[in-house]
BAVEXKOL-660619 format. One line per field, with one value per residue: residue number from 1; residue in one letter; x, y, z of N, C-alpha, C, CB in turn. Coordinates in nm, 4 decimals. Glycine has a CB too. Example, Ala and Ser with C-alpha at 12.3 -4.5 7.8 and 13.67 -1.06 7.14 Angstrom:
% BAVEXKOL-660619
seq 1, 2
type a, s
nu 1.3190, 1.2850
nv -0.5690, -0.2250
nw 0.7800, 0.7080
cau 1.2300, 1.3670
cav -0.4500, -0.1060
caw 0.7800, 0.7140
cu 1.3200, 1.2900
cv -0.3300, 0.0030
cw 0.7800, 0.7870
cbu 1.1308, 1.4084
cbv -0.4473, -0.0598
cbw 0.9046, 0.5725
This chain:
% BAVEXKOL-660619
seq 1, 2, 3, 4, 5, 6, 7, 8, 9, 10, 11, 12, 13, 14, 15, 16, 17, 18, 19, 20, 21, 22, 23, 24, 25, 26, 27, 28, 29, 30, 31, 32, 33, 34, 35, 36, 37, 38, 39, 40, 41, 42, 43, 44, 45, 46, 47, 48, 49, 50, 51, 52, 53, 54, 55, 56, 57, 58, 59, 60, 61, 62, 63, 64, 65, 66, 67, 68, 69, 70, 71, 72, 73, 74, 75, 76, 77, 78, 79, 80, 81, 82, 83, 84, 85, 86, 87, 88, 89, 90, 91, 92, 93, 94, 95, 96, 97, 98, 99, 100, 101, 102, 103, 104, 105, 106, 107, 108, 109, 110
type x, x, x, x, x, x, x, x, x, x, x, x, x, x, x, x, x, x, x, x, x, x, x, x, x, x, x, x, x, x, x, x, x, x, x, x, x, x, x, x, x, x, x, x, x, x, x, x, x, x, x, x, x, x, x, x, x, x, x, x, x, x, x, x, x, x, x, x, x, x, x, x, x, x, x, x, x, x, x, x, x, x, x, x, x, x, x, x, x, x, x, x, x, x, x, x, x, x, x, x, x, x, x, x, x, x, x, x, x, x
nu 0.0827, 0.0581, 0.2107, 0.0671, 0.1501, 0.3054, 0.2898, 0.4796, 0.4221, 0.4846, 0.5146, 0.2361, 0.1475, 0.2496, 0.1347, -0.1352, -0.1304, -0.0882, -0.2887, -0.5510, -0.4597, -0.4673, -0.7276, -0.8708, -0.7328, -0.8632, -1.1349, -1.1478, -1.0672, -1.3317, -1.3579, -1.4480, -1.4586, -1.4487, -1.3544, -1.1171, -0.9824, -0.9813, -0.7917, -0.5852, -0.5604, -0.5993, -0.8397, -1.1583, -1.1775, -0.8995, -0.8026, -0.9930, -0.8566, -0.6422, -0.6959, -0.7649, -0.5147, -0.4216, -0.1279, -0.0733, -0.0945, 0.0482, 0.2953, 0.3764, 0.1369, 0.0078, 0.1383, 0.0858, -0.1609, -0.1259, 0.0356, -0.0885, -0.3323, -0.1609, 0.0156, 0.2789, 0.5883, 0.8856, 1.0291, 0.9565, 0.8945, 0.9668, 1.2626, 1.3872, 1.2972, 1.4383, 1.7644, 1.7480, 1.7452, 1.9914, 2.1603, 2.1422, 2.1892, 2.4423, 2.5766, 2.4770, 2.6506, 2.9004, 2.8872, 2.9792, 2.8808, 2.8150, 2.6265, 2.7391, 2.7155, 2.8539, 3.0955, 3.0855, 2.8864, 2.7500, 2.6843, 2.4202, 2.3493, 2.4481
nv -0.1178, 0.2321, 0.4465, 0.7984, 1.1225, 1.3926, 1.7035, 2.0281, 2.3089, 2.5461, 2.4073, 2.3553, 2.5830, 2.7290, 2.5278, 2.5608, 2.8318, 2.8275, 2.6637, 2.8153, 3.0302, 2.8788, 2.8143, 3.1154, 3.1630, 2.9904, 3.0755, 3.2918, 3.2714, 3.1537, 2.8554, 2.5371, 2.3025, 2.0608, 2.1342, 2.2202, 2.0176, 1.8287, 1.9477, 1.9230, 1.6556, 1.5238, 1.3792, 1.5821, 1.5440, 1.5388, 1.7762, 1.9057, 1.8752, 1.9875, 2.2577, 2.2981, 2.2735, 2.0526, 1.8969, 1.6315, 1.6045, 1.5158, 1.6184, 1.7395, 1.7087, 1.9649, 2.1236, 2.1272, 2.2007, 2.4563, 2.5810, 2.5537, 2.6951, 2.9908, 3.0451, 3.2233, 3.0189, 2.9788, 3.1410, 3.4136, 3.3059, 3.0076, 3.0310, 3.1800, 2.9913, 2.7782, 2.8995, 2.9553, 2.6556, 2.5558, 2.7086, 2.5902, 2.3225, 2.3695, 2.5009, 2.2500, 2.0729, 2.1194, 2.0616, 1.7426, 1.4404, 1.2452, 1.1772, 1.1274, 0.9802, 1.0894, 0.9850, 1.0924, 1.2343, 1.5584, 1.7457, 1.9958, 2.1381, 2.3627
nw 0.0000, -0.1190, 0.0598, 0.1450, -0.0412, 0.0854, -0.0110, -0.0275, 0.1273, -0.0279, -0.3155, -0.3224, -0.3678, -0.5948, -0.7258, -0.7135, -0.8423, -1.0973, -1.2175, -1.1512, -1.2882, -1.5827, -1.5514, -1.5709, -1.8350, -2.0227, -1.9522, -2.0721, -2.3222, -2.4063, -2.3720, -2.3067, -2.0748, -2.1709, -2.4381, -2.4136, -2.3133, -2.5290, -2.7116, -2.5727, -2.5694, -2.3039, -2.0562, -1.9784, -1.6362, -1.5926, -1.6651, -1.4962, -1.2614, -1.3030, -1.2696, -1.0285, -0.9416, -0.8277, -0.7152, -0.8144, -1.1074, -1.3985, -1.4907, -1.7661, -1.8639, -1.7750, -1.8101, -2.0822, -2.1475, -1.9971, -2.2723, -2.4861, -2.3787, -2.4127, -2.1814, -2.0335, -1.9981, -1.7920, -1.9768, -2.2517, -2.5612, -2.7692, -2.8441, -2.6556, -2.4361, -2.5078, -2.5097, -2.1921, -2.1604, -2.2408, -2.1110, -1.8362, -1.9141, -1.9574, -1.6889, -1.5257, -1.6111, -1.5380, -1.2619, -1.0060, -1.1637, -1.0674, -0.7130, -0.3697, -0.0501, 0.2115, 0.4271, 0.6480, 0.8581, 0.8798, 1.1235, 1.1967, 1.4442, 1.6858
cau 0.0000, 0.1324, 0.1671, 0.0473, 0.3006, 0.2913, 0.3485, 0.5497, 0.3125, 0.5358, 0.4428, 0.0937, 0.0855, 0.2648, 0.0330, -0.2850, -0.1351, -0.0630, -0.4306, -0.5695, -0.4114, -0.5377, -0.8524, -0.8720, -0.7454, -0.9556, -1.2812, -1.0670, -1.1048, -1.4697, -1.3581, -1.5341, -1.3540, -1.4249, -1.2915, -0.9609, -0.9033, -0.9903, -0.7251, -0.4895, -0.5474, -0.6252, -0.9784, -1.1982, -1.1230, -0.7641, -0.8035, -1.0436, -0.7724, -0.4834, -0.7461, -0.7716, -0.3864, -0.4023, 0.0075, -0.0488, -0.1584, 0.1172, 0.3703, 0.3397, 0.0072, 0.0076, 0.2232, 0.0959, -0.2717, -0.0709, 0.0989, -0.2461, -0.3429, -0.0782, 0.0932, 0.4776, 0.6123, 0.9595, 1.0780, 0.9010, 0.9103, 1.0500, 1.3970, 1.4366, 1.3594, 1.5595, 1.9007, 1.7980, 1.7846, 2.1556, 2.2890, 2.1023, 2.2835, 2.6119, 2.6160, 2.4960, 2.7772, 3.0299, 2.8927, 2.9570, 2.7720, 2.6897, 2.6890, 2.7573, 2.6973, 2.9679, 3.1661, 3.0727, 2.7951, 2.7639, 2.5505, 2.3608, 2.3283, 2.5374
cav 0.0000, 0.3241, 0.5901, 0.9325, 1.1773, 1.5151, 1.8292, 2.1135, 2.4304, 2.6555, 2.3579, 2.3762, 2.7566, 2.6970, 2.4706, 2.6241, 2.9461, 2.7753, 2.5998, 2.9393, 3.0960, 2.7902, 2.8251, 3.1799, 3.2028, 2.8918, 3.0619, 3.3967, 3.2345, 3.0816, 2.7658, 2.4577, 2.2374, 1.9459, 2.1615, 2.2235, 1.8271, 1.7594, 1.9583, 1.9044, 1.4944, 1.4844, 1.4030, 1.6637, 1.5454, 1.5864, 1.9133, 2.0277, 1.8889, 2.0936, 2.4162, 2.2881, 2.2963, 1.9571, 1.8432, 1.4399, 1.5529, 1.4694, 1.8230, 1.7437, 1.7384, 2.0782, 2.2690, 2.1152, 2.2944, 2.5974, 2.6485, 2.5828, 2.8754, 3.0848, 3.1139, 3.2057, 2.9105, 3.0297, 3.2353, 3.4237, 3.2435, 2.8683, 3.0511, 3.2256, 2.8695, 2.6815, 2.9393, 2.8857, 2.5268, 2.5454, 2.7488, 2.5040, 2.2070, 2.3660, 2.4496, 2.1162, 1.9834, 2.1726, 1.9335, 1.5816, 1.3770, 1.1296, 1.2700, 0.9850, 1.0305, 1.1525, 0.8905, 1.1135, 1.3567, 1.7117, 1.8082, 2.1194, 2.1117, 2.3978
caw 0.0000, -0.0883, 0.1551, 0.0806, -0.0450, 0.1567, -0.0564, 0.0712, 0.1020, -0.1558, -0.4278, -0.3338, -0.3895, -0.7064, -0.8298, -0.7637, -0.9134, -1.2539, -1.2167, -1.1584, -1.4604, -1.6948, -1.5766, -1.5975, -1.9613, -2.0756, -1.9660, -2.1301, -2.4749, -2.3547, -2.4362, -2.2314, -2.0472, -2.2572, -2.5369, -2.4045, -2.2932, -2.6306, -2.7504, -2.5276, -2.5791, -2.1532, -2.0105, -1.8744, -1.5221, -1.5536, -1.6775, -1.3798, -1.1335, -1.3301, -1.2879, -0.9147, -0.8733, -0.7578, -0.7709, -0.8696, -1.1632, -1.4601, -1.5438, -1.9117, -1.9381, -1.6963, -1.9231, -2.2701, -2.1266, -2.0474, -2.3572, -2.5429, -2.3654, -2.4165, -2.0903, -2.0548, -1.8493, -1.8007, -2.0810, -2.3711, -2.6516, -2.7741, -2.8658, -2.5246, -2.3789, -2.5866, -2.4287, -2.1113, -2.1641, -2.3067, -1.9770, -1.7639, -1.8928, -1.9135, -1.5519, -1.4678, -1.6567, -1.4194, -1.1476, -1.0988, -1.2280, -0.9114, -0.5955, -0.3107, 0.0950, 0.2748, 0.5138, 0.7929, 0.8339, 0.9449, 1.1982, 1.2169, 1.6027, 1.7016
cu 0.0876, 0.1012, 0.1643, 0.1529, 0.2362, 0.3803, 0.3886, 0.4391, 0.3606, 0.4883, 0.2901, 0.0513, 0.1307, 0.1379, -0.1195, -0.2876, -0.1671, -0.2218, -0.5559, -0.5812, -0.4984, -0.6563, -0.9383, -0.8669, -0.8297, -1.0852, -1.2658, -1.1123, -1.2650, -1.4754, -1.4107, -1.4053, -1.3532, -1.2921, -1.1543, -0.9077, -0.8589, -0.8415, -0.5897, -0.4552, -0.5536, -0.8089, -0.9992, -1.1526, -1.0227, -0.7376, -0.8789, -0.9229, -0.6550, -0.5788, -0.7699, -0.6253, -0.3614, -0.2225, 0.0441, -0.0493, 0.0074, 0.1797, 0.3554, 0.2359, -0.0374, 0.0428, 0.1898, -0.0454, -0.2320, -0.0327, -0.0111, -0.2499, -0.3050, 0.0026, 0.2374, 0.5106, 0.8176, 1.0571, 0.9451, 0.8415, 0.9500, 1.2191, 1.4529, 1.4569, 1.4832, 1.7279, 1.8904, 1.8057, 1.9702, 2.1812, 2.2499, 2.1747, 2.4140, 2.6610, 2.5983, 2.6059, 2.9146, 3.0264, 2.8965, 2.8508, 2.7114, 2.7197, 2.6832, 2.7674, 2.8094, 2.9973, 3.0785, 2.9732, 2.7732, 2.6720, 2.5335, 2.3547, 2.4437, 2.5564
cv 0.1248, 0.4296, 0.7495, 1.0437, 1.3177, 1.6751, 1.9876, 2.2516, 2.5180, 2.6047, 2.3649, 2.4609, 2.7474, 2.6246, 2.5262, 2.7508, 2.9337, 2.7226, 2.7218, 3.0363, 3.0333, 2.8482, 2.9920, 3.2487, 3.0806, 2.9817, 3.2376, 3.4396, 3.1653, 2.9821, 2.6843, 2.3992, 2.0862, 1.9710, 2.1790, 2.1034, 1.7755, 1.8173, 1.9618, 1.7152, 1.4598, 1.4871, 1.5187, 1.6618, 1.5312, 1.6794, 1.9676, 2.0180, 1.9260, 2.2394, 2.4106, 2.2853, 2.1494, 1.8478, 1.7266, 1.4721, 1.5546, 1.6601, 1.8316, 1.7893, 1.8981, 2.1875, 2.2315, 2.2320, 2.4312, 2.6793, 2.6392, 2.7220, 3.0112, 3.1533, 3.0946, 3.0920, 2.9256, 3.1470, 3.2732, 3.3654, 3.1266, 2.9611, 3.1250, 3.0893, 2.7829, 2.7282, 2.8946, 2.7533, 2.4680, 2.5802, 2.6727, 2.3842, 2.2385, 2.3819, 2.3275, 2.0379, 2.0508, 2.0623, 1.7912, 1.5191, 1.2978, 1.2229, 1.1233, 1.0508, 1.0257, 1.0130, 0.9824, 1.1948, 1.4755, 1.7355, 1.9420, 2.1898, 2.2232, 2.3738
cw 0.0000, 0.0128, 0.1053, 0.0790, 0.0127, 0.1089, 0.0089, 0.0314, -0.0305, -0.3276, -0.4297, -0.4057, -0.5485, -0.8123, -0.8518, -0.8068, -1.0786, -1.2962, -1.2348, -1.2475, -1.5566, -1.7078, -1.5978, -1.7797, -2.0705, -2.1029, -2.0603, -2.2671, -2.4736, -2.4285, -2.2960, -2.2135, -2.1069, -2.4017, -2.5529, -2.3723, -2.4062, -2.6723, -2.7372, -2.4941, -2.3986, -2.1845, -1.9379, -1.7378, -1.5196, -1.5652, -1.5547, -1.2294, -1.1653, -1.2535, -1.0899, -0.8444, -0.8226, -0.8088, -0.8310, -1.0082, -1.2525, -1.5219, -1.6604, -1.9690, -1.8599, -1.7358, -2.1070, -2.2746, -2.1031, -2.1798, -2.4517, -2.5700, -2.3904, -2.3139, -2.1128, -1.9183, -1.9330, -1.8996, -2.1882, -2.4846, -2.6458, -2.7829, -2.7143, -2.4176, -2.3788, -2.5317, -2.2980, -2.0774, -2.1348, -2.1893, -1.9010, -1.7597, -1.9068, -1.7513, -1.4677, -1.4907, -1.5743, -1.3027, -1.1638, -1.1333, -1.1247, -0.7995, -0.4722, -0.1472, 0.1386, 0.3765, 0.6670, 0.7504, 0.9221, 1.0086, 1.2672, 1.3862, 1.6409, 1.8937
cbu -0.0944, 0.1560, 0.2740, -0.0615, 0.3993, 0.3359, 0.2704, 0.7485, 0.3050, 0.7379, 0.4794, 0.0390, 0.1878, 0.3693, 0.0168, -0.3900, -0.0054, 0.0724, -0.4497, -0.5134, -0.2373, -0.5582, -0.9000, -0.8176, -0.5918, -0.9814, -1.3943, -0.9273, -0.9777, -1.6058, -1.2261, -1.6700, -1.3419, -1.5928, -1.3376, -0.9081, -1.0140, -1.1269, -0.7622, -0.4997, -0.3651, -0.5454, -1.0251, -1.3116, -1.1558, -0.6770, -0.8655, -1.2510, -0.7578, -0.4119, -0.9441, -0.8522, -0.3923, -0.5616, 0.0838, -0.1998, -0.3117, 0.0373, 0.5573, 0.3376, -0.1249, 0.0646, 0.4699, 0.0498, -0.3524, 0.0246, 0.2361, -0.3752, -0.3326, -0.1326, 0.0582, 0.6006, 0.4751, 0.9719, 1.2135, 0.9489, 0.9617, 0.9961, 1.4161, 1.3211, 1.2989, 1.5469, 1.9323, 1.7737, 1.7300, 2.2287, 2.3059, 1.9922, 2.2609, 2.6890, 2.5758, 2.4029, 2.7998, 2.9930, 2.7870, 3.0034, 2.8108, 2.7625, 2.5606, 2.9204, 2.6095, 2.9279, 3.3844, 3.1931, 2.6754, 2.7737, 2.5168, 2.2168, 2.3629, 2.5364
cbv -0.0006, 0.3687, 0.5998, 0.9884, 1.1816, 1.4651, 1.8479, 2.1346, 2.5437, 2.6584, 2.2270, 2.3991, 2.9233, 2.6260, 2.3287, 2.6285, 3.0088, 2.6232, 2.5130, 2.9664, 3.0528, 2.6364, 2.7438, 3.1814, 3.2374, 2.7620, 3.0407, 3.3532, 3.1082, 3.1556, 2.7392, 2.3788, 2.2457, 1.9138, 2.2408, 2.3168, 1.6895, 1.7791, 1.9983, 2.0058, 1.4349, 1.6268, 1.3009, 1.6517, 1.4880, 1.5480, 1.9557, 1.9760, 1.7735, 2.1309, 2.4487, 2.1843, 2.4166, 1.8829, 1.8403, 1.2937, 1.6098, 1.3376, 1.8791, 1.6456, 1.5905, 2.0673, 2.2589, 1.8902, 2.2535, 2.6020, 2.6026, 2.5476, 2.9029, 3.1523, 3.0766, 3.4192, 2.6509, 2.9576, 3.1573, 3.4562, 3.2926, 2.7397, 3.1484, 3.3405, 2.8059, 2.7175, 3.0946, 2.9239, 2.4961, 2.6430, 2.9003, 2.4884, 2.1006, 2.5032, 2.5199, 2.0428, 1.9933, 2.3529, 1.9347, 1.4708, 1.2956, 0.9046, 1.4510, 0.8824, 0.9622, 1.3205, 0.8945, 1.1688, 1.3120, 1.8259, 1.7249, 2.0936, 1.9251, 2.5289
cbw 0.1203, -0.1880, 0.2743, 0.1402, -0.2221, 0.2997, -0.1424, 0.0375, 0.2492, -0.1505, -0.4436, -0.2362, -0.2736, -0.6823, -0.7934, -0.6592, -0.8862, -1.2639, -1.0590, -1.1123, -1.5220, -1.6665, -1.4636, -1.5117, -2.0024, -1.9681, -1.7742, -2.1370, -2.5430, -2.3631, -2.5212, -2.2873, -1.9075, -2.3205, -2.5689, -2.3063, -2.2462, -2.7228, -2.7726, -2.4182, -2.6737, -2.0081, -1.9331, -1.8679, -1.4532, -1.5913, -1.8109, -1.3120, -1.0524, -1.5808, -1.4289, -0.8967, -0.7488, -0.7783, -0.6895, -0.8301, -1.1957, -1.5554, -1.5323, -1.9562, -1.9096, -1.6068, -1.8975, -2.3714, -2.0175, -1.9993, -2.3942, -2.4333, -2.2960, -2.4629, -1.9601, -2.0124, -1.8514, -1.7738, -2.1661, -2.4000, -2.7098, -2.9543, -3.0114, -2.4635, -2.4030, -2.7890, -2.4202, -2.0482, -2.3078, -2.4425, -1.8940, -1.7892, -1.9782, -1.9929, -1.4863, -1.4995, -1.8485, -1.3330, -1.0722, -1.0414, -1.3482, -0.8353, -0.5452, -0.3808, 0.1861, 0.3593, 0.4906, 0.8920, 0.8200, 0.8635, 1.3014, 1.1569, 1.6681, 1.6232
């Protein structure tokens, strides 16, 4: 049985901002919410629990209904994405690649 996963309040707020938005510029364009599932290839009820913020639901399908819409989800444009993509993986590539637990560990405890 799985145990329930316990989202940190800042993702909450996140998510029901982005949910918020959707559903804001959905009813924007006065499109139905069948009409935007359809076109975003999700069911209605996965679309009302993106517009409910609810975090299980799948990021793909969260940002394919955004960009529908027309929201900016991090940059402007695809070509503004697409750079910070590029600086994203070059500074990752500065770090190693595994990271492995320390022999000893540091404790906060002053």
């Amino acid at each position: 049985m799985r145990r329930p996963h316990t989202f940190h309040p800042q993702t909450l707020d996140a998510a029901q901002i982005l949910g918020v938005e959707i559903a804001r510029a959905r009813r924007d364009r006065r499109w139905t919410t069948t009409e935007l599932a359809e076109r975003a290839g999700i069911s209605p009820v996965t679309l009302r629990k993106i517009e409910r913020g609810e975090p299980t639901v799948q990021l793909g399908s969260a940002f394919e209904v955004a960009t529908l819409l027309g929201i900016v989800l991090f940059a402007p444009d695809r070509r503004a994405l697409t750079t910070m993509l590029e600086h994203a993986r070059t500074r990752l590539q500065l770090l190693p690649a595994r990271v492995r637990e320390s022999a000893h560990r540091d404790h906060d405890a002053f």
